[in-house]
C-alpha positions as CSV (number, residue, x, y, z in Angstrom):
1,X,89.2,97.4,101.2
2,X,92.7,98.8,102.7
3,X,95.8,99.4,100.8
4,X,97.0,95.9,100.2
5,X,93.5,95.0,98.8
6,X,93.6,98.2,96.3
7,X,96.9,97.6,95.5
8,X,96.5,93.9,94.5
9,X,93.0,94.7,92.4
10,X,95.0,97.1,90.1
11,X,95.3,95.0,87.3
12,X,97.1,97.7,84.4
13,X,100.3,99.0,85.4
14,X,101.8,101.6,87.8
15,X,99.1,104.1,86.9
16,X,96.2,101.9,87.3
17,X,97.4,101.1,91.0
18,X,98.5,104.7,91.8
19,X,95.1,106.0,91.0
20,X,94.0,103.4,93.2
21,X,95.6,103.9,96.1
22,X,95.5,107.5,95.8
23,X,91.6,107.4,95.4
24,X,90.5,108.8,99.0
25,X,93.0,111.8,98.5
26,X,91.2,112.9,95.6
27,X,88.0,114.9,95.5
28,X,85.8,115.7,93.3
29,X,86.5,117.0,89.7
30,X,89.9,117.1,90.7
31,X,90.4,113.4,89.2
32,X,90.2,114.8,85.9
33,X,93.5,116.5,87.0
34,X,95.3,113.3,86.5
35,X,96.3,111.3,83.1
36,X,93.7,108.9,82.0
37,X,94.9,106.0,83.3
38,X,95.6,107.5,86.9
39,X,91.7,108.5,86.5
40,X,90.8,104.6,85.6
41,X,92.3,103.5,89.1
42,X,90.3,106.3,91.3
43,X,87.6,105.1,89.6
44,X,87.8,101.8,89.6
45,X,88.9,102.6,93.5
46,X,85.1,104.2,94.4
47,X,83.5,101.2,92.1
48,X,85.7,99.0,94.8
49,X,84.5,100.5,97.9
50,X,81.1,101.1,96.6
51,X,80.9,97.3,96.1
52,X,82.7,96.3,99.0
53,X,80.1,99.0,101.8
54,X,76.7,96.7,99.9
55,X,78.2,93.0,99.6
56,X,76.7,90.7,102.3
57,X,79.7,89.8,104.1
58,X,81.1,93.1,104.8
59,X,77.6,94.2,106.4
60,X,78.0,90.8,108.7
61,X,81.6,91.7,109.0
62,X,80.8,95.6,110.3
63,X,78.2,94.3,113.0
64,X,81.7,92.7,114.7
65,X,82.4,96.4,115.4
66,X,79.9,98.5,114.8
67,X,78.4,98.6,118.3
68,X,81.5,99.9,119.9
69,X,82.8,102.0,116.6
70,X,79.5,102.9,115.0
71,X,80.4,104.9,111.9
72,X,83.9,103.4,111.8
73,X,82.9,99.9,111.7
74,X,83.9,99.6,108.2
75,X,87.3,101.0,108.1
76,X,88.6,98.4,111.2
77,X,87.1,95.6,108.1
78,X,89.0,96.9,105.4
79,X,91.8,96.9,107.7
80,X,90.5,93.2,108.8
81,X,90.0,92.5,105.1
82,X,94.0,92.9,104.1
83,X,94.7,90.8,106.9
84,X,93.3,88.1,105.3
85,X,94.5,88.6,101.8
86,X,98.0,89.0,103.1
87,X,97.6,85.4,104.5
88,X,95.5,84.1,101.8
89,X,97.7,81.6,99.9
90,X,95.7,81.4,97.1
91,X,96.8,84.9,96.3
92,X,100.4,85.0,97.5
93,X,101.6,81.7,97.7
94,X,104.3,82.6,100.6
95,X,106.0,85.0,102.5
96,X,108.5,85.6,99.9
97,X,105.5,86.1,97.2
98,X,103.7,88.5,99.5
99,X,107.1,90.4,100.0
100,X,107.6,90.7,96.3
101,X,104.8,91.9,95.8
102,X,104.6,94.8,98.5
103,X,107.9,95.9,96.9
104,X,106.4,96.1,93.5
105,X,103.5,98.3,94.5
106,X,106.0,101.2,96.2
107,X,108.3,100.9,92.9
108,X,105.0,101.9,91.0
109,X,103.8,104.3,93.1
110,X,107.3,106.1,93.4
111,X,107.6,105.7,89.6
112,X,104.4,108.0,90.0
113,X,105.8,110.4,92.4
114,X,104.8,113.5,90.4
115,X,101.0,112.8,90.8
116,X,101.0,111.7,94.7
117,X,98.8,114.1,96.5
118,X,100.7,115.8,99.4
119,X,99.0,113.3,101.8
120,X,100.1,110.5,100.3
121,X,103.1,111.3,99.6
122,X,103.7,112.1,103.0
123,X,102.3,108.6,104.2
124,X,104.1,106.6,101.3
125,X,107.7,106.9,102.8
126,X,106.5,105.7,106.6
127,X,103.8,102.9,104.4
128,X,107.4,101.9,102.9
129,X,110.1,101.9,105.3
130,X,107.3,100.1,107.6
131,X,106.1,98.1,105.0
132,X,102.7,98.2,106.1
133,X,101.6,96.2,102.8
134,X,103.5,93.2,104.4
135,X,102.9,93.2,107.9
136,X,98.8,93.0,107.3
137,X,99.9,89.9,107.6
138,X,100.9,89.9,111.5
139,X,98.2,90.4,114.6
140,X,100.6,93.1,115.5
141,X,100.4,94.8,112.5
142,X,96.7,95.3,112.3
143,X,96.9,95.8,116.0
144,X,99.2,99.3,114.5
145,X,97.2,99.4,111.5
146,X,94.0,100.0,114.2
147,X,95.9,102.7,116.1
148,X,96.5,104.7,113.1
149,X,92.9,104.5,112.2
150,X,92.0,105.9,115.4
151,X,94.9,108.5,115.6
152,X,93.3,109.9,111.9
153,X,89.9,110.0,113.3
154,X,88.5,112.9,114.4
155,X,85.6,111.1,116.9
156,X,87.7,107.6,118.0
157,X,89.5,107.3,121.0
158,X,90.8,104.0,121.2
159,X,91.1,100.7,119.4
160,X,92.2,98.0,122.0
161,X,88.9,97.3,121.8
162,X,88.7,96.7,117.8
163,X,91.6,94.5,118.1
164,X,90.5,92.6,120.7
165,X,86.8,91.9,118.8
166,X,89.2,91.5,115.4
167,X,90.6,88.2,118.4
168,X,87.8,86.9,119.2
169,X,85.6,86.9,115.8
170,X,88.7,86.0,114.0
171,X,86.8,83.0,112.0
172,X,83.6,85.3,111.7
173,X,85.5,87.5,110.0
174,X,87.7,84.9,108.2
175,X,84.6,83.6,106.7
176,X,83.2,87.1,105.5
177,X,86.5,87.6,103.7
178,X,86.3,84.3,102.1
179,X,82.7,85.0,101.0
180,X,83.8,88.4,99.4
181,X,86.9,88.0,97.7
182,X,85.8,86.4,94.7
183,X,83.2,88.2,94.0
184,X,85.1,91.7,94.6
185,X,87.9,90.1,92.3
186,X,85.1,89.3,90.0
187,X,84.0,93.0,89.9
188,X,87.5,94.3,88.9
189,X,87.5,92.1,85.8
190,X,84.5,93.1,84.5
191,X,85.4,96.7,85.3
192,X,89.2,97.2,83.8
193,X,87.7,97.8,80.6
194,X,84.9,100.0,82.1
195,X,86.3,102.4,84.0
């Protein structure tokens, strides 16, 4: 899952989600760093992408790209994953909704400034004046969203191609999502109280 799928399975408050979407800036026993319900969301984030690498769908979903990306086929689906969930009206029931919500998250994650990794925090204020969270939504956003995956990669030299395999296995894809997002939503309620 992206950023708009952690953020929206953060059930808990503005700590929950922060340590959520902070997750992949955190190593290690550094997690214990942050207050206890920061630590809930990073792990609750790893339980998240644990689940999401073994379901089903996401394995049919990374064969879409993994002969041209390989490695990388799963980040262009988590990427492929928010576009769905940002056009999924079962979860945001309009534009407005979705927008309401994307301005939610970066209140709770600036309300949490003081334990935003360097990274992060560096990415939050383009994420916001952007707002990538919202534009998931449009083609052209995950056609961006796919560049900057690319541009952070160390071994990736291009994603017209992801986008243009994200075009023509749209309902492939669509499907996967549909066939994961319950059960991923079904994971996060049995693990709020867990983690």
């Amino acid at each position: 899952m992206n950023y708009l799928a952690h953020a929206y399975l953060s059930p808990g408050g503005p700590e929950v989600l922060t340590g959520n979407m902070i997750s992949d800036f955190v190593k290690g026993r550094s997690q214990y760093d942050y207050p206890a319900a920061i630590q809930q969301g990073i792990r609750l984030h790893r339980n998240i992408d644990q689940f999401t690498d073994a379901h089903a769908a996401t394995r049919e979903a990374k064969q879409v790209f993994r002969p041209a990306y390989r490695l990388y086929a799963g980040a262009f689906v988590d990427v492929v994953y928010d576009h769905f969930l940002a056009n999924d009206r079962q979860h945001f029931a309009s534009d407005e909704a979705l927008f309401s919500f994307t301005q939610q998250a970066y209140a709770a994650l600036s309300s949490q400034q003081a334990w935003l990794p360097n990274p992060f925090a560096a990415m939050l204020q383009p994420m916001q004046q952007h707002n990538w969270l919202y534009n998931y939504q449009h083609a052209w956003g995950i056609e961006k969203s796919f560049g900057g995956l690319v541009y952070r990669s160390r071994y990736l030299s291009e994603s017209a191609t992801a986008f243009a395999l994200f075009q023509q296995h749209y309902a492939l894809l669509r499907q996967c999502y549909d066939a994961f997002m319950p059960d991923v939503q079904q994971l996060v309620a049995n693990l709020i109280n867990e983690v």
